[in-house]
N, C-alpha and C positions, 0 to 999 in steps of 0.2 A: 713853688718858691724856688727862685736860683739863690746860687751863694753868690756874693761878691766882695772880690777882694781888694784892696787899695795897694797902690803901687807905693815906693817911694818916694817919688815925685809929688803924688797925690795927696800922700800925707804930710808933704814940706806946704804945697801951695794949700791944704785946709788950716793950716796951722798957723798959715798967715791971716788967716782973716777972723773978722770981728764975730765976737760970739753970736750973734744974731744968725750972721752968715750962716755957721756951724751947725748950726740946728737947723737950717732950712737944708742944708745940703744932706745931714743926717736922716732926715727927713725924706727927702726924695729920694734917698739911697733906698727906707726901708718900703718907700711907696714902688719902686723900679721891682726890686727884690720880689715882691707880692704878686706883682702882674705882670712881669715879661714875660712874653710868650702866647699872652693873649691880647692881642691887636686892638680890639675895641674897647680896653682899657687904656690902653698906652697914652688917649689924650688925657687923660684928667690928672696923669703924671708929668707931663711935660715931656715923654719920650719918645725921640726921634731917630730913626732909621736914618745915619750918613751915608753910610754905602755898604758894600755885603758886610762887614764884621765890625762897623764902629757903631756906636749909636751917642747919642748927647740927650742929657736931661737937664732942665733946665732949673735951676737953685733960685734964679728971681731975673728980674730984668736982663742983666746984665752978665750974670756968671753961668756956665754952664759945666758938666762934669760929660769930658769922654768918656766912654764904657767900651771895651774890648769886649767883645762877644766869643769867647771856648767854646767847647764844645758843653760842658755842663755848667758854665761858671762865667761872670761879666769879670773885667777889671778894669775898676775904676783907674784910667788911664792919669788924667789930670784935672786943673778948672782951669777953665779958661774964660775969657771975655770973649765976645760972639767974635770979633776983629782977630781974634787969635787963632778962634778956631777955623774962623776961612781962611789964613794964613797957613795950618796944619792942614787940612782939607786939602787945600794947591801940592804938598809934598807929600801925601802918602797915596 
């Protein structure tokens, strides 16, 4: 099990959204938490390896949560819609 932490950012943009939202992205947090670090799980959580230290899980269609990858610890970066994150993707 990793820890992860929520940024500030992360907690303004979960705050904005519909409680439905909220529990599916709770959700995936504590699904991510459980099995990172072991690959052949990672599909049935929605998580994806971006490039060496980012990873994205995905909350339902449309929203996805970035995750910073520490050394002992994720942090939930932000959410973003997919259009967003290829847009962050281009600049880091």
């Amino acid at each position: 099990m990793i820890r992860i932490f929520l940024s500030r950012k992360c907690l303004k943009s979960l705050s904005s959204l519909t409680p439905e939202q909220r529990e599916k992205a709770e959700a995936a947090l504590r699904d991510v938490s459980d099995v990172f670090g072991q690959p052949h799980r990672h599909a049935g959580t929605g998580l994806r390896r971006l490039s060496s230290n980012y990873y994205e899980c995905r909350i339902d269609l449309a929203l996805r949560i970035v995750l910073l990858h520490r050394q002992d610890s994720l942090l939930a970066y932000d959410v973003m819609t997919h259009n967003e994150l290829r847009a962050f993707l281009r600049n880091i």
